[in-house]
C-alpha positions, 0 to 999 in steps of 0.5 A: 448808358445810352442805347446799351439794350438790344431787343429780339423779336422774332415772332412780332404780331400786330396787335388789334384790340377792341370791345364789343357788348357780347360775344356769342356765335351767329349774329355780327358783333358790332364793335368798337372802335379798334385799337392798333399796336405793334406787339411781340415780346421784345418791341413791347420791351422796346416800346416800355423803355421808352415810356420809362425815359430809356432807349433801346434797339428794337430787332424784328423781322416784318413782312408784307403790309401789316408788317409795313403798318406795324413800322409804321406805328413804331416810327409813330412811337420814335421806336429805334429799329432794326427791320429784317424783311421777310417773304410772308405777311407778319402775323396779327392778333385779336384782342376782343374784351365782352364788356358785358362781363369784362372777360377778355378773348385773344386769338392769335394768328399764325405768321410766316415760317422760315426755312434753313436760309431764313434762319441763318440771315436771322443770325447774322442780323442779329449777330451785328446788331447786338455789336457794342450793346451791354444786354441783348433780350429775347422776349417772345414765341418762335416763328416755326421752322427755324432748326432746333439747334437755332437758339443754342446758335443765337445764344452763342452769337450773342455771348460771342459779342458780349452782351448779357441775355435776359429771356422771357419764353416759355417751353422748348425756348426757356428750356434751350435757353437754361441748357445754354446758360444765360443771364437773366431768365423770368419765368412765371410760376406756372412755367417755373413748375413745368421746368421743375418737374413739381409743384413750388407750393411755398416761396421756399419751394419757389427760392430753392428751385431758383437757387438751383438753376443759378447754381447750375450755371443755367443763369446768374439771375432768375426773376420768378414772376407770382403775379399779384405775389410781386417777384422772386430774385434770386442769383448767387448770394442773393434772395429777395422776395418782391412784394407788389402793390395792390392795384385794381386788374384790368389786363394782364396782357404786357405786364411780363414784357413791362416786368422785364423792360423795367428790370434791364433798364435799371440794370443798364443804368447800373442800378443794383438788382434790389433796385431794378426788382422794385422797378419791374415789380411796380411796371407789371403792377401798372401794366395790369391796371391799364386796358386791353394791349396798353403797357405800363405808364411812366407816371403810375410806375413812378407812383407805385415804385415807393409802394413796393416792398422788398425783403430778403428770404433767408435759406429755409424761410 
């Protein structure tokens, strides 16, 4: 299906990366060459679609002149968008990586708030553009000041145009997102827990806990991200558990937006969701062997999806 996926980010941050010997207080770092990309959760889903053969609407608001870099680096990419103007400046983001020790440092630097008419134009934006798109994915943090019925209104819009949602957030965000009922959510065991309640020590623990929440009507599927554990599928009927392949780590940063990328592109193509699973499992492992804010590649993707093994978890295993 051509161009049947709509990406949401609302909180879009210019993505600087670089890498210096040793990071200490005092002395100037010297560092080296800077690496740009246009980050936030959604484009980074756009930008993996792409590299995987797919196409893609990218929706985000952008303001001030890194945000006109950051279009910039979208036209670059041949990244399709829809580009809401705000008053402020898009926020940006340091990744600074000690090759010394190979630890990584993320600073993230606030972006423009909006107000109560920001929020509707928000809305109404994103209400025409996911028109005729088959999934709508919400990936990423909240801009603050938006109302606190905001999401539960854009979840609403997006149902009223019949697109299927896939969210991947944490916190308040994944929360209202399974108080409204949604498609598809991908949490990660830590955020799985914090929803819980309690510890998911087992993958019978972590399989009940998913099963609840499609039972609930919270969403149809739940992919659960274990990291090097690979993933658990779960919807109605369904349980997989998804073992990834193993892979030298170099970054974690974008495995979970090339996890999602790859799941709702095989979805979009009307692949089952045994298939689709085998796919995200195999772009979060390719995303993680690849450097500093660098997404996952087709080629490595193509390789390990073979690798990737995919077994059914019975009630009670």
């Amino acid at each position: 299906m051509s161009d049947a996926i709509l990406t949401i980010t609302l909180n879009p941050a210019l993505d600087l990366s670089t890498v210096t010997d040793r990071l200490e207080a005092g002395p100037k770092l010297r560092c080296r060459d800077p690496r740009f990309d246009p980050g936030g959760g959604g484009v980074n889903v756009s930008r993996v679609i792409a590299e995987l053969g797919g196409t893609s609407t990218a929706w985000m608001a952008l303001g001030g002149a890194l945000g006109r870099m950051y279009q910039e680096l979208l036209e670059e990419d041949g990244i399709r968008r829809e580009v809401m103007e705000t008053a402020g400046q898009t926020r940006m983001s340091v990744n600074v990586t000690e090759a010394d020790s190979g630890d990584q440092y993320r600073f993230v630097l606030p972006g423009p708030e909006f107000d109560a008419a920001g929020a509707a134009e928000v809305l109404d934006a994103i209400g025409a553009a996911v028109q005729g798109k088959g999934y709508a994915v919400l990936s990423g943090s909240m801009p603050p000041g938006l109302p606190d019925d905001f999401l539960a209104q854009l979840i609403a819009r997006i149902g009223e145009a019949g697109a299927k949602l896939v969210v991947d957030s944490s916190g308040a965000p994944l929360q209202a997102a399974l108080d409204a009922g949604v498609y598809l959510v991908k949490p990660n065991l830590k955020e799985a827990e914090t929803l819980a309640g309690r510890r998911l020590g087992d993958m019978t623990a972590r399989a009940e806990y998913a099963a609840e929440l499609v039972e609930q009507g919270a969403a149809r599927v739940v992919l659960l991200s274990l990291g090097a554990e690979g993933a658990l599928v779960v919807g109605e009927g369904l349980r997989l558990r998804v073992m990834a392949p193993a892979v030298e780590v170099s970054s974690a940063v974008g495995a979970g937006d090339s996890t999602v990328a790859a799941m709702v592109l095989a979805l979009a193509r009307g692949e089952s969701l045994e298939d689709a699973a085998r796919l995200a499992v195999a772009a979060g492992a390719a995303a993680v062997a690849t450097p500093a804010t660098v997404l996952c590649r087709r080629a490595d993707v193509e390789r390990l999806v073979d690798h990737v093994r995919v077994e059914p978890l019975d009630a009670g295993d």
